[in-house]
DRENDO-1510 file (C-alpha; in Angstrom, 1 decimal, always signed):
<recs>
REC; n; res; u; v; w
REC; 1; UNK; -181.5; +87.3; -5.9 .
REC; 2; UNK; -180.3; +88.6; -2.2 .
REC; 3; UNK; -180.0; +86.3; +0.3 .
REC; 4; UNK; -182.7; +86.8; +3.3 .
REC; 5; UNK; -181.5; +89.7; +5.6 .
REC; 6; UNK; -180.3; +88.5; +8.7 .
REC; 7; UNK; -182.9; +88.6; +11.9 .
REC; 8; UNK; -180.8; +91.1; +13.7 .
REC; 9; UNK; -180.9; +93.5; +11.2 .
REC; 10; UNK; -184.1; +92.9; +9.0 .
REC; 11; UNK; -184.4; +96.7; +7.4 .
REC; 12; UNK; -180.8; +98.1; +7.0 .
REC; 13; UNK; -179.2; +99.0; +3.9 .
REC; 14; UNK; -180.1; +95.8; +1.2 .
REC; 15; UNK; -177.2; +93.7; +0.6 .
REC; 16; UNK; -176.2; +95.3; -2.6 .
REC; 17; UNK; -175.7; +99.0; -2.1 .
REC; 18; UNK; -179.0; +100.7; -2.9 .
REC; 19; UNK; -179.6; +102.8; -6.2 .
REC; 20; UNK; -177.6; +106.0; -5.5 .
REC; 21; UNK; -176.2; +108.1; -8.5 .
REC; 22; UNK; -173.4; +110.4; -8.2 .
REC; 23; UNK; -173.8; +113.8; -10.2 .
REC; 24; UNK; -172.3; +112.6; -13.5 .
REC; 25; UNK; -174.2; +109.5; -13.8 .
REC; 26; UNK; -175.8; +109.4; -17.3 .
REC; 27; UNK; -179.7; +109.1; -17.4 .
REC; 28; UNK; -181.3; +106.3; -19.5 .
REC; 29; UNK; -184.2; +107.5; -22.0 .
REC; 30; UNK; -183.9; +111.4; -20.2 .
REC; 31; UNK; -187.3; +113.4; -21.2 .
REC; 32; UNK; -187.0; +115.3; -24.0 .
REC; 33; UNK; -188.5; +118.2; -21.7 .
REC; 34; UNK; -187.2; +120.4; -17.9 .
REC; 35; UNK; -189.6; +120.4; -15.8 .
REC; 36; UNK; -189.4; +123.0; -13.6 .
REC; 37; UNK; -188.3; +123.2; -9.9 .
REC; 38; UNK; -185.4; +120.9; -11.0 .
REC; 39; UNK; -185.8; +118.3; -7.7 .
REC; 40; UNK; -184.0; +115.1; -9.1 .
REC; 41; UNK; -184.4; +111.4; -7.0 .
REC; 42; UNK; -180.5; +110.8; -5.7 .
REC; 43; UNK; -181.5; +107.2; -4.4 .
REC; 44; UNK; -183.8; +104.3; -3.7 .
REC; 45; UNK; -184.2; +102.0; -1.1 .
REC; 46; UNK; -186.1; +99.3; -0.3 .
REC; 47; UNK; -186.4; +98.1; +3.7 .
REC; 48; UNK; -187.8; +94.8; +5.0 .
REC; 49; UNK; -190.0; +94.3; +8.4 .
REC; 50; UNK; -192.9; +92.4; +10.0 .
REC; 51; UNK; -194.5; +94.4; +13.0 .
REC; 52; UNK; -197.6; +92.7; +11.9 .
REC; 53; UNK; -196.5; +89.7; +11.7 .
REC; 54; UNK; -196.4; +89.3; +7.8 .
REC; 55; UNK; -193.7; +90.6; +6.0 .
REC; 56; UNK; -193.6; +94.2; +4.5 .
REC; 57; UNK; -191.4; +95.5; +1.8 .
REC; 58; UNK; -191.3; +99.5; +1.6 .
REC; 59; UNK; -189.3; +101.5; -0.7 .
REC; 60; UNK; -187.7; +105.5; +0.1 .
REC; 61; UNK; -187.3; +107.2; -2.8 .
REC; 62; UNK; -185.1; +110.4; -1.6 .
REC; 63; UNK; -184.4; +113.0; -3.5 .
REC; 64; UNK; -181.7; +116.3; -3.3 .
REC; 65; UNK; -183.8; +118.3; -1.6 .
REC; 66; UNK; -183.2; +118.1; +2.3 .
REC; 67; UNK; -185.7; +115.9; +3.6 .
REC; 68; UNK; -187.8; +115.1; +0.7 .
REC; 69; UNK; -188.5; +112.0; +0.0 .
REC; 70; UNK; -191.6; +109.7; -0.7 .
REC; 71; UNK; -192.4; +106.1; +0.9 .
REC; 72; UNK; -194.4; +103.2; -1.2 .
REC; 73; UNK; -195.6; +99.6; -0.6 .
REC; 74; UNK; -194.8; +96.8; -2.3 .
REC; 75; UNK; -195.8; +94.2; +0.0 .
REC; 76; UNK; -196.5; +90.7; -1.5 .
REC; 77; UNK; -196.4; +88.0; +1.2 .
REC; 78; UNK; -195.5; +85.0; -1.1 .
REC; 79; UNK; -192.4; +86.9; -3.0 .
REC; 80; UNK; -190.8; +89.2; -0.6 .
REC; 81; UNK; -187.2; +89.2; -1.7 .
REC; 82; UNK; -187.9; +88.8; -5.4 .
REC; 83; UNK; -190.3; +92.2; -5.2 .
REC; 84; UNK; -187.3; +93.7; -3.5 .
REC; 85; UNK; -184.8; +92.3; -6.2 .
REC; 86; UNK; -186.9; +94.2; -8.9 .
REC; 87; UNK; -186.5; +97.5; -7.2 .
REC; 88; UNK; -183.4; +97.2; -5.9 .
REC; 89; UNK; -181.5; +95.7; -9.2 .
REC; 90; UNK; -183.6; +97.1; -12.1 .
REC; 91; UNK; -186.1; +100.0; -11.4 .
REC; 92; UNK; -184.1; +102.2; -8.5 .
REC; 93; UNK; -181.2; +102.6; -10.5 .
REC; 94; UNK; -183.5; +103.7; -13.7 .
REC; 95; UNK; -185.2; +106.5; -11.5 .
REC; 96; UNK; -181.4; +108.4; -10.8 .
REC; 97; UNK; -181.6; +111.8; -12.0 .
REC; 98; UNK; -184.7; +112.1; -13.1 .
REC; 99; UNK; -187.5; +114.6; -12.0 .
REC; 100; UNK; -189.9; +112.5; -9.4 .
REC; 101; UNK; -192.9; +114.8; -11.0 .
REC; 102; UNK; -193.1; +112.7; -14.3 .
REC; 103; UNK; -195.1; +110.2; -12.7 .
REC; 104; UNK; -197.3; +109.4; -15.7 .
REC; 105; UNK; -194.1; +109.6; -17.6 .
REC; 106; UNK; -192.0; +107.3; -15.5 .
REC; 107; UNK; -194.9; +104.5; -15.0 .
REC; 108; UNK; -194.9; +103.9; -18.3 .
REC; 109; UNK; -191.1; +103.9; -18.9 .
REC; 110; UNK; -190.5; +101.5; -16.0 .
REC; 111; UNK; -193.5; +99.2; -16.8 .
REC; 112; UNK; -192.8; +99.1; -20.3 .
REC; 113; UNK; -188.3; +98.2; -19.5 .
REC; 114; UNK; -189.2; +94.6; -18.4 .
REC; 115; UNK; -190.3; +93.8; -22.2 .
REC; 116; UNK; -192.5; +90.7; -21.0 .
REC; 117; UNK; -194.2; +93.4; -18.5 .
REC; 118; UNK; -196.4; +93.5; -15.7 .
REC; 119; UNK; -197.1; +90.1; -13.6 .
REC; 120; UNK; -197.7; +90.4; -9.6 .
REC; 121; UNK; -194.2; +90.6; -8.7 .
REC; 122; UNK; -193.2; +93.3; -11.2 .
REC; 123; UNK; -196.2; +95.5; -10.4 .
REC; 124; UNK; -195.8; +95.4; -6.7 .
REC; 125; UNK; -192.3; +96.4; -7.2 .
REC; 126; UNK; -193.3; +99.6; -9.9 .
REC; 127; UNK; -196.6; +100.1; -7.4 .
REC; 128; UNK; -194.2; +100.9; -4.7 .
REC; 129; UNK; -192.1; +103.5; -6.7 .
REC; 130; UNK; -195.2; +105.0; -7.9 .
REC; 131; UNK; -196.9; +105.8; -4.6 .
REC; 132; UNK; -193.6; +106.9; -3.4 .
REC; 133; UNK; -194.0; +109.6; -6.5 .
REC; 134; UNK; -197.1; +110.6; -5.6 .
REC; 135; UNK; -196.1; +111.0; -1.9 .
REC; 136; UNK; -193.4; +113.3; -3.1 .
REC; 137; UNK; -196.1; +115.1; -5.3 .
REC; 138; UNK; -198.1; +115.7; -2.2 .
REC; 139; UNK; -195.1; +117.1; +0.2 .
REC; 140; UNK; -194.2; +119.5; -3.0 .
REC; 141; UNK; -197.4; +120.6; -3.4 .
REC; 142; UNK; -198.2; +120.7; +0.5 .
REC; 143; UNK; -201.3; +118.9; +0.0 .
REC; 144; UNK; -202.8; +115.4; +1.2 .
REC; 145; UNK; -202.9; +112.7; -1.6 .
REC; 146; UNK; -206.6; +113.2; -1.8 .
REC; 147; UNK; -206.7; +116.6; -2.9 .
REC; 148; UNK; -204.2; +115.7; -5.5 .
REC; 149; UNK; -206.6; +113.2; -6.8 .
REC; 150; UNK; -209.9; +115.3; -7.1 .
REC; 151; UNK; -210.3; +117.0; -3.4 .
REC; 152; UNK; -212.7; +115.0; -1.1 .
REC; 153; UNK; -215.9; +113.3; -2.0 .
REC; 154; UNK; -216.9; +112.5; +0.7 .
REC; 155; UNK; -216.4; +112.9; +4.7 .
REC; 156; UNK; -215.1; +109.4; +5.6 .
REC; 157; UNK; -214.5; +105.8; +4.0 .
REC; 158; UNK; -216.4; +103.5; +5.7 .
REC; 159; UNK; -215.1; +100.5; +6.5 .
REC; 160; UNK; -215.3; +96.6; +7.4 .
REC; 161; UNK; -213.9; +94.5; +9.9 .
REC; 162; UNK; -213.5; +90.5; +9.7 .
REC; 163; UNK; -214.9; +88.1; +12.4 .
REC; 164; UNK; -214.6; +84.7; +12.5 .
REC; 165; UNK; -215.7; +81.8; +14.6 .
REC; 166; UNK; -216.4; +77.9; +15.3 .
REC; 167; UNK; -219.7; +78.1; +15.2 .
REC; 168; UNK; -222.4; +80.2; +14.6 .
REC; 169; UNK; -223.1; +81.2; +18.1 .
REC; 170; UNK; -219.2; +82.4; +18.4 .
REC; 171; UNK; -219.7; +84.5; +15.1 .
REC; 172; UNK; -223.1; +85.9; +16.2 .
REC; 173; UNK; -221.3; +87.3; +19.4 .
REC; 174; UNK; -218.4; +88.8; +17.6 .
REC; 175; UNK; -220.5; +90.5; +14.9 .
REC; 176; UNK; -222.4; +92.4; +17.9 .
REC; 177; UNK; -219.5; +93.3; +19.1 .
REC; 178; UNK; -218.1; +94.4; +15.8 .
REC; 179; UNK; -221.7; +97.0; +15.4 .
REC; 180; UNK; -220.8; +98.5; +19.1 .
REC; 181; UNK; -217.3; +99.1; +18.1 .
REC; 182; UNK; -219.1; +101.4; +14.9 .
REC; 183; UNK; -218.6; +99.1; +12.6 .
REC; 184; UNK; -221.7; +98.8; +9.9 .
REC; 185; UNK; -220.2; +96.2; +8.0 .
REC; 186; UNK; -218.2; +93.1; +8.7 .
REC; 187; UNK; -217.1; +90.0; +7.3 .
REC; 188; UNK; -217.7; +86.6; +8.8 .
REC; 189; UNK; -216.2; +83.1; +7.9 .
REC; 190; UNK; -217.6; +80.2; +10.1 .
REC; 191; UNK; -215.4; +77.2; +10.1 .
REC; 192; UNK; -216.6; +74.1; +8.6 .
REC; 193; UNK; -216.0; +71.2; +10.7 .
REC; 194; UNK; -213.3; +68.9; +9.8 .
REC; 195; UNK; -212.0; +70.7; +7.0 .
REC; 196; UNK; -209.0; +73.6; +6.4 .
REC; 197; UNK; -211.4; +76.7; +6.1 .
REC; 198; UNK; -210.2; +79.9; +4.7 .
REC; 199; UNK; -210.3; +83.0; +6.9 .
REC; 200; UNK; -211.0; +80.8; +10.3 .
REC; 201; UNK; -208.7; +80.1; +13.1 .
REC; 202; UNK; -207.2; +77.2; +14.7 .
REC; 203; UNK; -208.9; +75.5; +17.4 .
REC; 204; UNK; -206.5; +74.3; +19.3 .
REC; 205; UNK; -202.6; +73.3; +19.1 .
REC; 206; UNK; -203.1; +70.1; +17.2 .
REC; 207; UNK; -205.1; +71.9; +14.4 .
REC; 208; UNK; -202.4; +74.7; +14.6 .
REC; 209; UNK; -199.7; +72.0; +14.2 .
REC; 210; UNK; -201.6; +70.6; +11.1 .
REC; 211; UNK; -202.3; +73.8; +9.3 .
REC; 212; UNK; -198.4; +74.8; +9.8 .
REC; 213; UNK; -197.2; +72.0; +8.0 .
REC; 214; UNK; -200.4; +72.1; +5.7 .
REC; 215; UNK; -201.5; +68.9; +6.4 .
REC; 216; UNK; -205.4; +69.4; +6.6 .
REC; 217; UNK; -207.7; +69.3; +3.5 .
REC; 218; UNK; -210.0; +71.3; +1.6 .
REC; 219; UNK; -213.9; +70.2; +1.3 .
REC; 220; UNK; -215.7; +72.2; -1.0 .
REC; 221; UNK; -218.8; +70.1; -0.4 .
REC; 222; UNK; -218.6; +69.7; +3.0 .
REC; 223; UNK; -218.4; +74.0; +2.5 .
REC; 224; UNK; -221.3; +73.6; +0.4 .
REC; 225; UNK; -223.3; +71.9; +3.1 .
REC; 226; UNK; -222.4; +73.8; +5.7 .
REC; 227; UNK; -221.5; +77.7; +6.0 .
REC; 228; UNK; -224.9; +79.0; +3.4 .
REC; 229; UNK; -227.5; +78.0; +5.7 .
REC; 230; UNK; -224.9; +79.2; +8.7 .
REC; 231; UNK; -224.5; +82.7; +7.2 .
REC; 232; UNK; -228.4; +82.8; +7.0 .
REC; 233; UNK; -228.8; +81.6; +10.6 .
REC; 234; UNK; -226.1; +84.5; +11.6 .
REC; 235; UNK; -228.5; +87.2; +9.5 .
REC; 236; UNK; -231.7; +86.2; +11.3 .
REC; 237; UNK; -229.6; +86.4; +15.1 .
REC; 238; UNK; -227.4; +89.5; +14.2 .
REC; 239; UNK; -230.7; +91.5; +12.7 .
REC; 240; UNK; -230.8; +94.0; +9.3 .
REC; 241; UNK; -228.8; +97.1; +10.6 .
REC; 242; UNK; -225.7; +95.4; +10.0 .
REC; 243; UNK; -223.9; +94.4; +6.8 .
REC; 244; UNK; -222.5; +91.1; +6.3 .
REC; 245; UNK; -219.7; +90.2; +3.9 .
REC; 246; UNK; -218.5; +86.5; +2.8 .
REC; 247; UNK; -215.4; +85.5; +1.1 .
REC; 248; UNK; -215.6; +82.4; -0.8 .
REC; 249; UNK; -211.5; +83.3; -1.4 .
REC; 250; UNK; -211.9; +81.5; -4.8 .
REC; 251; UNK; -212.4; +77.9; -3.5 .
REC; 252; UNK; -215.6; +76.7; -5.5 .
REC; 253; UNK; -216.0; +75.6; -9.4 .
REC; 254; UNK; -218.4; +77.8; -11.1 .
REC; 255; UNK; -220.7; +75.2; -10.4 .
REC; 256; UNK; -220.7; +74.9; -6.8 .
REC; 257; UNK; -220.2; +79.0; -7.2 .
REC; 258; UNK; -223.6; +79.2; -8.6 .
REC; 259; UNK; -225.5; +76.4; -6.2 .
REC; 260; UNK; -224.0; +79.0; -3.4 .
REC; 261; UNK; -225.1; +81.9; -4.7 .
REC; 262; UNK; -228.7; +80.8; -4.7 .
REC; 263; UNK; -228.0; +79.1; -0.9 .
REC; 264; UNK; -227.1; +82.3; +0.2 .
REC; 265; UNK; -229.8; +84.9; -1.3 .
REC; 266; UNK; -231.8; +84.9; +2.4 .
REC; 267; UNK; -228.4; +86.0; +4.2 .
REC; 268; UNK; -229.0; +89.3; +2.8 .
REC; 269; UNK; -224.8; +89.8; +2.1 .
REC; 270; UNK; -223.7; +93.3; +1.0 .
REC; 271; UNK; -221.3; +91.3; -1.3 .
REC; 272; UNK; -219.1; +88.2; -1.8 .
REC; 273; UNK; -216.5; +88.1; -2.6 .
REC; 274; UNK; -214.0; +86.3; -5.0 .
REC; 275; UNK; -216.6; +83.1; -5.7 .
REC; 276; UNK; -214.9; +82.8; -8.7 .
REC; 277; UNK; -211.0; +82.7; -9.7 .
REC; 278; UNK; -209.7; +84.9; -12.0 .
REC; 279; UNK; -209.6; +81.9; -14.4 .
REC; 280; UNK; -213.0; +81.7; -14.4 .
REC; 281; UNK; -213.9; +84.9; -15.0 .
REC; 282; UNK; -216.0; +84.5; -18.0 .
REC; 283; UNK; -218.4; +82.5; -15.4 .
REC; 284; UNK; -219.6; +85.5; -14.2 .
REC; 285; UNK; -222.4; +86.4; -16.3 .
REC; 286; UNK; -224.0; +82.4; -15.2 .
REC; 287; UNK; -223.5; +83.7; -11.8 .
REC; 288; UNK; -224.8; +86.8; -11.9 .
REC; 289; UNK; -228.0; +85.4; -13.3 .
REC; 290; UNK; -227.9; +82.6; -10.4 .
REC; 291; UNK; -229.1; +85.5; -8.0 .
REC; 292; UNK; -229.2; +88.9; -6.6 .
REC; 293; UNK; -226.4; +88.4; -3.9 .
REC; 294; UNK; -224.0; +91.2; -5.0 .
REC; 295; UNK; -220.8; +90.2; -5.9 .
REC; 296; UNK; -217.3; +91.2; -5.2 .
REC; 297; UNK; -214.2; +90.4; -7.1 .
REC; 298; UNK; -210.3; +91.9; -8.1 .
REC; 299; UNK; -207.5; +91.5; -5.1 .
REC; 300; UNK; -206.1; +88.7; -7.2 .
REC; 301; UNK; -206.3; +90.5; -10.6 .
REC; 302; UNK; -202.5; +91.8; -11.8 .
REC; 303; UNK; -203.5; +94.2; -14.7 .
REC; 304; UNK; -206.9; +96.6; -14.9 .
REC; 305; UNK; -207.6; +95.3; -18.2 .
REC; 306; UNK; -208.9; +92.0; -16.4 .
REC; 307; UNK; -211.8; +94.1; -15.0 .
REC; 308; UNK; -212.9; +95.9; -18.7 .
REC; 309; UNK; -214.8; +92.8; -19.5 .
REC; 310; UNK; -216.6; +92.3; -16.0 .
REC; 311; UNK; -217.4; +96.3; -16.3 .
REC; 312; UNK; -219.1; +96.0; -20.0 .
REC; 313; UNK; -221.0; +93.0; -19.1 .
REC; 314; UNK; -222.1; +94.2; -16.1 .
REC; 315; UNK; -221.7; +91.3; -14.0 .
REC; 316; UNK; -220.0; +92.8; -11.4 .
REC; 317; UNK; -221.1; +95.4; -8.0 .
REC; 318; UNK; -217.6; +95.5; -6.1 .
REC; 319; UNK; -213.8; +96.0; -7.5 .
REC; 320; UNK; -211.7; +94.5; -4.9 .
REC; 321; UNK; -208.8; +96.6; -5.9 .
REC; 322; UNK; -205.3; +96.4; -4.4 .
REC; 323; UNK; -203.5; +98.9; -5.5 .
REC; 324; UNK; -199.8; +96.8; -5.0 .
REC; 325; UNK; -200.6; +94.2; -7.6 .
REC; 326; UNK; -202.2; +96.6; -10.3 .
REC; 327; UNK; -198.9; +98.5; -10.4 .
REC; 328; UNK; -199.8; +101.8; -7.8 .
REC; 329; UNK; -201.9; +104.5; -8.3 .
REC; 330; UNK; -201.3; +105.7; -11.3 .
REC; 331; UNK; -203.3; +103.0; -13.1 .
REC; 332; UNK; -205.4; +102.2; -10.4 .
REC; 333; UNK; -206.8; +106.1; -10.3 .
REC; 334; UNK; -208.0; +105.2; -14.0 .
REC; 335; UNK; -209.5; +102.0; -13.0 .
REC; 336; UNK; -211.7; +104.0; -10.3 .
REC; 337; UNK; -212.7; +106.3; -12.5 .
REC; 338; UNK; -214.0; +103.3; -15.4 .
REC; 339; UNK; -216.0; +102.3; -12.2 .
REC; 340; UNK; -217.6; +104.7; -11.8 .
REC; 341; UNK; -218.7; +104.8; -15.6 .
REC; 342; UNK; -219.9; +101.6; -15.3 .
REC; 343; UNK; -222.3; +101.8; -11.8 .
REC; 344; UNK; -219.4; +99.7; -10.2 .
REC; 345; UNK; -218.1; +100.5; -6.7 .
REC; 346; UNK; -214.4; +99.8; -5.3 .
REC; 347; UNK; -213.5; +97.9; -1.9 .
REC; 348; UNK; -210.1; +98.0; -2.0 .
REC; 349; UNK; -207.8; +95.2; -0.6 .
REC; 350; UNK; -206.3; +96.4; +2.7 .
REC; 351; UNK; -205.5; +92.7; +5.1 .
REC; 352; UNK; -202.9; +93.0; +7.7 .
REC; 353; UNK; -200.0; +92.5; +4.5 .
REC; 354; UNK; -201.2; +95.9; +3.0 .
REC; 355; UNK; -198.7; +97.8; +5.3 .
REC; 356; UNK; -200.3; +101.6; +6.4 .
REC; 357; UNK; -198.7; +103.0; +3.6 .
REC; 358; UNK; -200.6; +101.0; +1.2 .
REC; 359; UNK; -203.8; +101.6; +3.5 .
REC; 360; UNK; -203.0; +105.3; +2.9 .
REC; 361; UNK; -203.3; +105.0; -0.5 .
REC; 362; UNK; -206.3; +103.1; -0.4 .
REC; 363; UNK; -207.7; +106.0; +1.4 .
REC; 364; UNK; -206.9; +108.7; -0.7 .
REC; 365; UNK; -209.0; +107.1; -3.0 .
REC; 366; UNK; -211.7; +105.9; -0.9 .
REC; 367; UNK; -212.4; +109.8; -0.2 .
REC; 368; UNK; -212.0; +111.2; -3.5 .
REC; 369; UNK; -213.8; +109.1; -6.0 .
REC; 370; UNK; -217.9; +108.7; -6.0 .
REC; 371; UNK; -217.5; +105.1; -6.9 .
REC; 372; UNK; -216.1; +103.8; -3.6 .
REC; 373; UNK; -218.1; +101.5; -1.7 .
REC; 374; UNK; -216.3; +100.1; +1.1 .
REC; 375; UNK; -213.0; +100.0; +2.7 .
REC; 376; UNK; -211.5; +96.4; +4.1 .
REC; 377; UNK; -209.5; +97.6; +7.5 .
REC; 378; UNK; -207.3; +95.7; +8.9 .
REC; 379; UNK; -206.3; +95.9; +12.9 .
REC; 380; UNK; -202.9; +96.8; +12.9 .
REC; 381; UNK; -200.8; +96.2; +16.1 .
REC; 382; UNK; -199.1; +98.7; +18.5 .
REC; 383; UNK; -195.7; +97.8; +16.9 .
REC; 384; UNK; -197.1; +98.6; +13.2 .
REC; 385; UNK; -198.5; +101.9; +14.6 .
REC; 386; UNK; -194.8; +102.6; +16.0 .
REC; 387; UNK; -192.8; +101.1; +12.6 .
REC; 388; UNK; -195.4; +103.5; +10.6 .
REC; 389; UNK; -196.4; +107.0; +12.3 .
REC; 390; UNK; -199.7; +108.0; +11.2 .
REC; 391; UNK; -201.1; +104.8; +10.0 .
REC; 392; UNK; -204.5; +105.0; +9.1 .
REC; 393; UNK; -206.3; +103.3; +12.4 .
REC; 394; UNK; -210.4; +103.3; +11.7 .
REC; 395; UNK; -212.3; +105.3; +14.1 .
REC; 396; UNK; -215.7; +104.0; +14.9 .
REC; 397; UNK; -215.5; +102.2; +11.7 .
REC; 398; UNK; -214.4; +104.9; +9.4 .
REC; 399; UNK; -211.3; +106.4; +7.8 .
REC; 400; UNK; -210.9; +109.8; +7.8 .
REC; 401; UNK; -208.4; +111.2; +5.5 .
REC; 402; UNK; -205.2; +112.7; +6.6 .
REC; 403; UNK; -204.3; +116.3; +6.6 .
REC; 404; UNK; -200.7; +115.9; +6.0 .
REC; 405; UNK; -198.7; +116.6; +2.8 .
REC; 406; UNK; -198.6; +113.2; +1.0 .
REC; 407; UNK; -199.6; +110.0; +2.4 .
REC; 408; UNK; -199.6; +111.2; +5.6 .
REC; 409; UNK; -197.5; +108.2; +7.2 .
REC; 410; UNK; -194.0; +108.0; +7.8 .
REC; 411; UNK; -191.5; +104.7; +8.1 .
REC; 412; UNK; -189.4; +104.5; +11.4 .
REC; 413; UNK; -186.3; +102.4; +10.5 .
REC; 414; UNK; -185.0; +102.2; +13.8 .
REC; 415; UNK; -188.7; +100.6; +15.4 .
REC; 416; UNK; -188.6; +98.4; +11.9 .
REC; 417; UNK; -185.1; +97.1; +12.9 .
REC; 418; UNK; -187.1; +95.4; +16.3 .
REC; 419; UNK; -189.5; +93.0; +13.9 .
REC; 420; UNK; -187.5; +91.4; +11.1 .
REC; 421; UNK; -189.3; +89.4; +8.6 .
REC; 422; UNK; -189.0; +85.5; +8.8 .
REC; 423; UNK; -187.3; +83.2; +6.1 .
REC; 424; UNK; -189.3; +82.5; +2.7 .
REC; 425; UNK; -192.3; +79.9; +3.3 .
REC; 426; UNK; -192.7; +80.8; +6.2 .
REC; 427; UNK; -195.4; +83.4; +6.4 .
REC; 428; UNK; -196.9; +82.3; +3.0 .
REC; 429; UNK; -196.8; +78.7; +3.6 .
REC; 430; UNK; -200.5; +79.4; +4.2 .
REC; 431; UNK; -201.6; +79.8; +0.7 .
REC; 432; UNK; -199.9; +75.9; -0.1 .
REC; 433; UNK; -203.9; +73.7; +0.4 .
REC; 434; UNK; -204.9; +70.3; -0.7 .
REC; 435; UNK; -208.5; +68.8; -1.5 .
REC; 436; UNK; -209.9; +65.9; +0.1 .
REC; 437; UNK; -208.4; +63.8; -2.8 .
REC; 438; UNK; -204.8; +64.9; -2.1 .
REC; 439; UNK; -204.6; +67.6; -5.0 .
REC; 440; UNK; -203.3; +70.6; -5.2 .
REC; 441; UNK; -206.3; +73.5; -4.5 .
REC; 442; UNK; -206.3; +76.9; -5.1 .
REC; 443; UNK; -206.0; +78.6; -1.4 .
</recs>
């Protein structure tokens, strides 16, 4: 595995020289068919950066064809340099030569080499090579993603924005201001005193400090107690013509899952989400039948086949689908479209580590398929917007699609070079949580 690239040069070349082919380099597995057009991928390369603070890992596929190439996102947080390894070691130098239009083709080759396949880490590394695919597909075709997938359903993606706060007063004020900014739907996390909340931030240096070094606790009952009759408090101040969206962010036992479903059903929530781990899964049908709160679930999930059995049962409303972990877009796109089938809609993953190029993604699909529901949005900074021209910024609370070939978003290596990532555990040291007894907790 490659050693962590050093802080004055975060995004050069890796430290192993990326996949690149000369002419006479034999092909592994070739197609038994020509495709024609005869573009062939010449190298891969995989770039490190943090403009948003949490570290992004995007790969270039280039091909011979003078400025062609296609950009993807592989961004995991928690394995940064061992997504990178799997691109840079094992799938790059299996794309050389081949035509980057075989995208069904070379999905299945890729995801089927590792043997004991898929996993988080292997299908953010394959997602990232397929988007870049599709991106090339786009700037062949000189069309947008979207109209590759379907043409437009729709005008715009709506979207949601995430508040959070001390109290319920705090939240309150920053929802209102959420509804002037355009936004129809937000999600809002009220800290629970005395206890390492998900989603809320520090409130001052000391508890900053703590959470650093992970030393505060988790409280599911204090949770319990505390945030269902605060989320229907913030409901009766904030009004109806606003959505609210909770993330439970898989903390509860199905147990306590179920007691806060039925605490919650006068909040009125459009969903919420991840009450249940994906262990727990088969829970779903006792939770459904605890209420009518809609209910959200997926960013965790590594494979689409982990959502047939919440699709058949119905037990499901929202598939929180991030498009890195399930492997890209060629498996995702047929994921969509089982949603659909089944009366489910999608509300794709897109925090502040889904860089703009996964966002993009997201979009294309938010705006071609009848079964999306809503988009997550993250804020990204001034410096993101420079790294990656045309990032997908909401306007008024909505994503409109972009009319340029592709994605639609471009990587600037030279702005990346200005916000190198930091050193492993680090950034993800976050998800590391204890409960009140001292054991480990899922984050």
């Amino acid at each position: 595995m490659p050693a962590p690239p050093p802080a004055e040069s975060p995004v050069q070349t890796p430290a192993r020289t990326p996949a690149h082919a000369p002419d006479e380099a034999p092909v592994l597995a070739p197609a038994p068919w020509t495709a024609p057009g005869g573009v062939r991928v010449t190298r891969v390369r995989t770039f490190l950066c943090a403009p948003q603070g949490c570290p992004y890992v995007i790969t270039r596929v280039e091909t011979d064809q003078p400025g062609l190439y296609g950009l993807g996102c592989a961004s995991d947080p928690q394995r940064t340099l061992a997504i990178r390894s799997v691109v840079d070691d094992y799938l790059g130098p299996m794309l050389l030569g081949r035509d980057p239009a075989d995208i069904e083709d070379l999905h299945r080759l890729l995801l089927n080499s590792g043997y004991w396949r898929g996993g988080s880490i292997a299908n953010n590394a394959l997602a990232s090579v397929d988007v870049a695919l599709w991106d090339i597909k786009g700037k062949v075709a000189g069309l947008p993603l979207h109209q590759l997938l379907g043409g437009r359903a729709r005008e715009y993606a709506e979207a949601y924005t995430h508040v959070d706060g001390a109290d319920v007063g705090q939240v309150v004020e920053l929802v209102l201001a959420a509804r002037e900014r355009g936004y129809r739907h937000v999600r809002v996390q009220v800290a629970v005193p005395g206890t390492d909340t998900y989603g809320t931030a520090p409130t001052d240096e000391r508890q900053a400090a703590d959470r650093r070094l992970r030393r505060e606790s988790w409280d599911s009952l204090a949770y319990l107690r505390h945030v269902p009759p605060a989320l229907v408090r913030i409901r009766e101040q904030v009004g109806a013509d606003v959505e609210l969206l909770h993330d439970v962010h898989e903390r509860l036992t199905p147990a306590q899952a179920r007691q806060f479903v039925r605490a919650v059903e006068d909040a009125g929530l459009y969903f919420l989400e991840d009450a249940l781990a994906p262990e727990d899964a088969a829970h779903f049908p006792g939770l459904r039948a605890a209420g009518s709160t809609p209910l959200a679930v997926g960013e965790l999930y590594a494979d689409v086949t982990q959502y047939l059995p919440l699709l058949e049962q119905r037990v499901i409303d929202y598939a929180r689908i991030r498009i890195p972990t399930l492997g890209g877009l060629t498996p995702t796109r047929k994921l969509v479209a089982a949603c659909e089938l089944f009366g489910v809609r999608t509300a794709p993953h897109g925090p502040g580590d889904v860089s703009p190029v996964g966002q993009a993604a997201n979009v294309a699909l938010d705006v071609s398929s009848p079964a999306f529901g809503v988009q997550e949005a993250a804020t990204f900074r001034d410096a993101t917007r420079e790294v990656f021209p045309g990032a997908p910024v909401p306007v008024a609370g909505r994503f409109h699609p972009s009319g340029a070939p592709g994605l639609g978003v471009d990587f600037d290596e030279v702005a990346a070079r200005r916000y190198p990532v930091t050193a492993p555990l680090e950034h993800d040291r976050w998800a590391l949580l204890r409960a009140t007894d001292g054991s480990a907790h899922r984050p």
